[in-house]
C-alpha positions as a Markdown table, in Angstrom:
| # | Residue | x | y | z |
|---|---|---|---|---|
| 1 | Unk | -12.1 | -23.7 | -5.4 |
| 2 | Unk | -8.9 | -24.8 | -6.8 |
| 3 | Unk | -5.3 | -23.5 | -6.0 |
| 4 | Unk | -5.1 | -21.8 | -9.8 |
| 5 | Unk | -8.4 | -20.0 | -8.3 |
| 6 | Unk | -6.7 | -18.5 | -5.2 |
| 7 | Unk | -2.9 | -17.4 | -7.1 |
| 8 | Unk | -5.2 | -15.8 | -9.7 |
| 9 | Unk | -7.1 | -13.9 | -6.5 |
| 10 | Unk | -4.2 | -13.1 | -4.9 |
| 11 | Unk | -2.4 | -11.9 | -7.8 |
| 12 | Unk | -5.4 | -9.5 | -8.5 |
| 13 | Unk | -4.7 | -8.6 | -4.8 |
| 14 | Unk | -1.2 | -7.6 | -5.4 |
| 15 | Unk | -2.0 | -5.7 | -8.1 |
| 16 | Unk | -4.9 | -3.2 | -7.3 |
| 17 | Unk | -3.0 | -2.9 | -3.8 |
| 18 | Unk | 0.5 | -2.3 | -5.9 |
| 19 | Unk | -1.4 | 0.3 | -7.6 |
| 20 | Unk | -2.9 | 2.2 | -5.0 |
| 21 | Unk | 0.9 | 1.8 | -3.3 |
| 22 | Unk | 2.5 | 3.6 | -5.8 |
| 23 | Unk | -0.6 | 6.7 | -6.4 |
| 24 | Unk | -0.3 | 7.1 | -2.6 |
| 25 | Unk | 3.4 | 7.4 | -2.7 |
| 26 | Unk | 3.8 | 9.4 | -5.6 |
| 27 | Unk | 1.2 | 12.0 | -4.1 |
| 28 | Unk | 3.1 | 11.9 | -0.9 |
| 29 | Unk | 6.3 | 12.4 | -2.9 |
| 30 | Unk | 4.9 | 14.7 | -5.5 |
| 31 | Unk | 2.2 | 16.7 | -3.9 |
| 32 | Unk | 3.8 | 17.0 | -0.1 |
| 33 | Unk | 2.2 | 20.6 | 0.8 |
| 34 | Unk | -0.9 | 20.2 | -1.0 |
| 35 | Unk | -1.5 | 17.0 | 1.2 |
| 36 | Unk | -0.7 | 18.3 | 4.1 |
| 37 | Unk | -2.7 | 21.7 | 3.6 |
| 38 | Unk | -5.4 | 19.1 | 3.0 |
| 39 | Unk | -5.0 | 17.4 | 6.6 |
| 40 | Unk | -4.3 | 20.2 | 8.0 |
| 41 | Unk | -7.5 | 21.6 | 7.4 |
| 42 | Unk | -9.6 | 18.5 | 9.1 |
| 43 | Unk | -7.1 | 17.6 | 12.0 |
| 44 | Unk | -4.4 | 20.3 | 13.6 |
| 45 | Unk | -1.2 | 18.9 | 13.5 |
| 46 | Unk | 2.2 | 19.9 | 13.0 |
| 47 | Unk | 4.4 | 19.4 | 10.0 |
| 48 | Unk | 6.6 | 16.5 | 11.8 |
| 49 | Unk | 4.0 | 14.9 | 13.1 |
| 50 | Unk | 2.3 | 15.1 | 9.8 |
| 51 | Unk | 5.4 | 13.5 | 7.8 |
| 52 | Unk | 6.5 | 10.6 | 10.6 |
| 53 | Unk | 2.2 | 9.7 | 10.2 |
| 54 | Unk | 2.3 | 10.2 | 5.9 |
| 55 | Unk | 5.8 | 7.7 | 5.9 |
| 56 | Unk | 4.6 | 5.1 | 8.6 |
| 57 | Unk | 1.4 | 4.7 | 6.8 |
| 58 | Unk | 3.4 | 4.2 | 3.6 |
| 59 | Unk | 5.4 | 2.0 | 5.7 |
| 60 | Unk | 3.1 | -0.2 | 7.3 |
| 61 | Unk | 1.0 | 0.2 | 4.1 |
| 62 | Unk | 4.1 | -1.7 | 2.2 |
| 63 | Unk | 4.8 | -4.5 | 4.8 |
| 64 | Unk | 0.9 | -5.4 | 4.4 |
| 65 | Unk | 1.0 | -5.6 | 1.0 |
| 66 | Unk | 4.2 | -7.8 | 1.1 |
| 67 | Unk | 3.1 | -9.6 | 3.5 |
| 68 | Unk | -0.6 | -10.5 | 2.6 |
| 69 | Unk | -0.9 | -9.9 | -0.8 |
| 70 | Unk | 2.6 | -11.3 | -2.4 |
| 71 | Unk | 3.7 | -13.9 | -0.5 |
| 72 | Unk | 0.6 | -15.8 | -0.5 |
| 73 | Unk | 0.7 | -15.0 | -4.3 |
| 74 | Unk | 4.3 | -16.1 | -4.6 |
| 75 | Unk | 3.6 | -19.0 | -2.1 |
| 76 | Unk | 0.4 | -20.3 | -4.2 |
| 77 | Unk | 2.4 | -19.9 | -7.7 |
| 78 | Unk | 5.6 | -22.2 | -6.0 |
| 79 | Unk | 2.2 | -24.7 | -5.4 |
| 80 | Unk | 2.0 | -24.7 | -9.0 |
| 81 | Unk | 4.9 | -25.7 | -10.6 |
């Protein structure tokens, strides 16, 4: 496999991931109560607790994706030129 093979990967990474970044924070943002009524019924937890989990996952979710996904894409496409 060539480099052209792995920034084309990785950007395909970044993308799908991107994607599913910005549904799961516009449901988050859009749809709070639903989601937690959701939860709510699987797991008892309290509001708080339910909104520090929601925003860490975004968090941690984000760094991930910067960090697995676009600087390897970013790093691969410097390769390049």
């Amino acid at each position: 496999m060539n480099i052209e093979t792995y920034a084309t990967f990785f950007m395909w990474c970044t993308i799908i991931n991107g994607a599913l970044y910005v549904v799961s924070a516009a449901m988050c943002i859009l749809f709070p109560n639903r989601l937690y009524r959701v939860h709510s019924k699987w797991f008892e937890i309290p509001r708080t607790t339910f909104n520090t989990a929601i925003f860490s996952y975004l968090a941690v979710y984000k760094i991930f994706l910067i960090g697995f996904n676009l600087v390897p894409f970013l790093s691969l496409r410097i390769m390049l030129v």
